[in-house]
C-alpha positions in Angstrom: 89.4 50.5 98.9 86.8 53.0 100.1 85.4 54.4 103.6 82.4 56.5 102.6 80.5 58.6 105.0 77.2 60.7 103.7 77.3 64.5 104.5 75.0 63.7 107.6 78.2 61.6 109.2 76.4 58.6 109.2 77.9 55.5 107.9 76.4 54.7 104.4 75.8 51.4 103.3 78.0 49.6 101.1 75.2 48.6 98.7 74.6 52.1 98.1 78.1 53.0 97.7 78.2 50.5 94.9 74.3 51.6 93.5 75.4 55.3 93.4 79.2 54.4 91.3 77.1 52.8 89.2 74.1 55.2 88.7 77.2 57.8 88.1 78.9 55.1 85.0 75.3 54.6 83.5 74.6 58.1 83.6 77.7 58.8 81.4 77.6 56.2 79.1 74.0 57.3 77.7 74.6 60.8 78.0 77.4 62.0 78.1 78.5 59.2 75.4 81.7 58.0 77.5 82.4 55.2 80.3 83.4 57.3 83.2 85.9 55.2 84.9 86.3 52.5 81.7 87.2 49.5 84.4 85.2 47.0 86.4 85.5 46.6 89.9 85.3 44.8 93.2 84.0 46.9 96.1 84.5 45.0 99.3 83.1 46.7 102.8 81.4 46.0 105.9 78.4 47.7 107.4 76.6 47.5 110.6 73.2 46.4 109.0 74.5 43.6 106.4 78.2 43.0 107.4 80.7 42.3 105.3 79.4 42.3 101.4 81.2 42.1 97.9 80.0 43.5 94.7 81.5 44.2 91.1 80.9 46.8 88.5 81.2 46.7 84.7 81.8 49.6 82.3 78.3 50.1 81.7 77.0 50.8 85.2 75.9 47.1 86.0 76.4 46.1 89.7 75.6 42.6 91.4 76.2 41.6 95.2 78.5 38.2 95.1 79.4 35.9 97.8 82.8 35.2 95.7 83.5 36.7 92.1 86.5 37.4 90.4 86.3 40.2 87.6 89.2 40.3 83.8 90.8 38.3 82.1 89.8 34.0 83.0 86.9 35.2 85.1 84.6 32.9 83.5 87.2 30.1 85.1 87.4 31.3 88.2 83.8 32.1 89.3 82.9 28.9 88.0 85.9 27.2 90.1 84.4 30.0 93.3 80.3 28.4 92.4 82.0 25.1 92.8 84.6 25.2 96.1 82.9 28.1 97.9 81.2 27.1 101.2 78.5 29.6 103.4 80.5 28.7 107.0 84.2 29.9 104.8 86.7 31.2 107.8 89.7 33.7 106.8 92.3 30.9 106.0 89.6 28.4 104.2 89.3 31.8 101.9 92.7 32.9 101.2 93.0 29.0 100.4 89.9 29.4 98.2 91.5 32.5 96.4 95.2 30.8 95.7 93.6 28.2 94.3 91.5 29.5 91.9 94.7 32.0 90.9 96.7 29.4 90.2 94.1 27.7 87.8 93.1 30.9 86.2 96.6 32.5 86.0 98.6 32.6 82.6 101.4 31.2 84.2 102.4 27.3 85.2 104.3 28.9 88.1 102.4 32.0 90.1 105.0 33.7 92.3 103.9 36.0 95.6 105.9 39.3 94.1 103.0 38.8 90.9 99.8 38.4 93.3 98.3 41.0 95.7 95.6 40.4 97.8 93.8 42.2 100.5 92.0 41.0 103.9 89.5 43.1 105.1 88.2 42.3 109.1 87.1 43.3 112.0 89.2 44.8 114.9 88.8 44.2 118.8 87.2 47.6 119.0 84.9 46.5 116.3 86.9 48.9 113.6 87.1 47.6 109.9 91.1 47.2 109.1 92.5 46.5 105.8 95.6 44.8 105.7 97.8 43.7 102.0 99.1 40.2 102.4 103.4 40.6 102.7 105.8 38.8 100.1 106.5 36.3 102.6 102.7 35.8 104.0 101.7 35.3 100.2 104.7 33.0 100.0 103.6 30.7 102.6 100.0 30.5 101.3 101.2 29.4 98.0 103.3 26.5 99.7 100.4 25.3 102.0 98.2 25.3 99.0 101.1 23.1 96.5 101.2 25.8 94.6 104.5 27.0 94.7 107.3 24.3 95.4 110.4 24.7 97.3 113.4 25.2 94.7 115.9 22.0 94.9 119.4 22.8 94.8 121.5 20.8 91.9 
C-alpha cells in the first residue's frame, strides 16, 4: 500500500500511480528483456477527484480500473462470483461479506481459518485522512462466523 505525492507536493492521482507502474513493467519487458517486478497487483487508493478506485496489474505492464477483482491462483472463480454478488450502493460490512465469501469458494481449503487470510480496509477519517487498517485474528474470526463460514468447534 502506497501514498504517492509528485515532486510539486500535490497529491497524484491513483490512476496515474497505477499508468506510470505499468508504463515502467512494459518498458522492461520489451527492452530490457525482463518483467521488472514479475507479480500482479492490486493498487487500492482514494483521491479527491475520483474517490476511492481499484486497479490490477499483470507482468506485462497491463492495468484495468475494477469495481471488484481478485488477481492468482482461482481468480477466474472469484471475479466471476464478484460480476455476480457485487452491488454499486455496497457499504463496508456488505464488502468484507462480499470478500469472505468469495475466499471461501475460491480457497483450496474446505475449511479457511482467520490466521491463513489477510485483508485490508482502506477509508476515510473524520478529518477527511485516508487510514488503512489490517483486519485482527479475532475481527477476521467473527467475519467468517457471520458469513457460515467457519463453524464453532463442538466439544466431544
Amino acid at each position: 500500500f502506497f501514498f504517492f505525492k509528485q515532486k510539486t507536493a500535490y497529491e497524484m492521482l491513483r490512476s496515474l500511480v497505477g499508468s506510470e507502474m505499468c508504463i515502467r513493467d512494459r518498458y522492461y519487458t520489451q527492452f530490457g528483456g525482463s518483467r521488472l517486478f514479475g507479480a500482479a497487483f492490486i493498487y487500492a487508493g482514494y483521491d479527491t477527484t475520483h474517490g476511492f478506485q481499484l486497479y490490477n496489474s499483470d507482468p506485462s505492464g497491463n492495468y484495468a480500473g475494477w469495481k471488484a477483482t481478485a488477481i492468482g491462483t482461482n481468480s477466474i472463480a472469484a471475479n466471476s462470483f464478484l460480476k455476480d454478488e457485487y452491488q454499486e450502493d455496497i457499504n463496508l460490512d456488505q464488502g468484507l461479506d462480499l470478500v469472505v465469501k468469495s475466499l471461501s469458494k475460491t480457497l483450496d481449503t474446505s475449511s479457511p481459518s482467520a490466521d491463513k487470510i489477510e485483508l485490508l480496509v482502506l477509508q476515510l477519517d473524520e478529518n477527511k485522512q485516508v487510514k488503512a487498517r489490517f483486519l485482527n485474528e479475532k475481527e477476521i474470526t467473527e467475519l467468517l462466523k457471520r458469513n457460515n463460514i467457519l463453524k464453532e468447534k463442538v466439544a466431544e
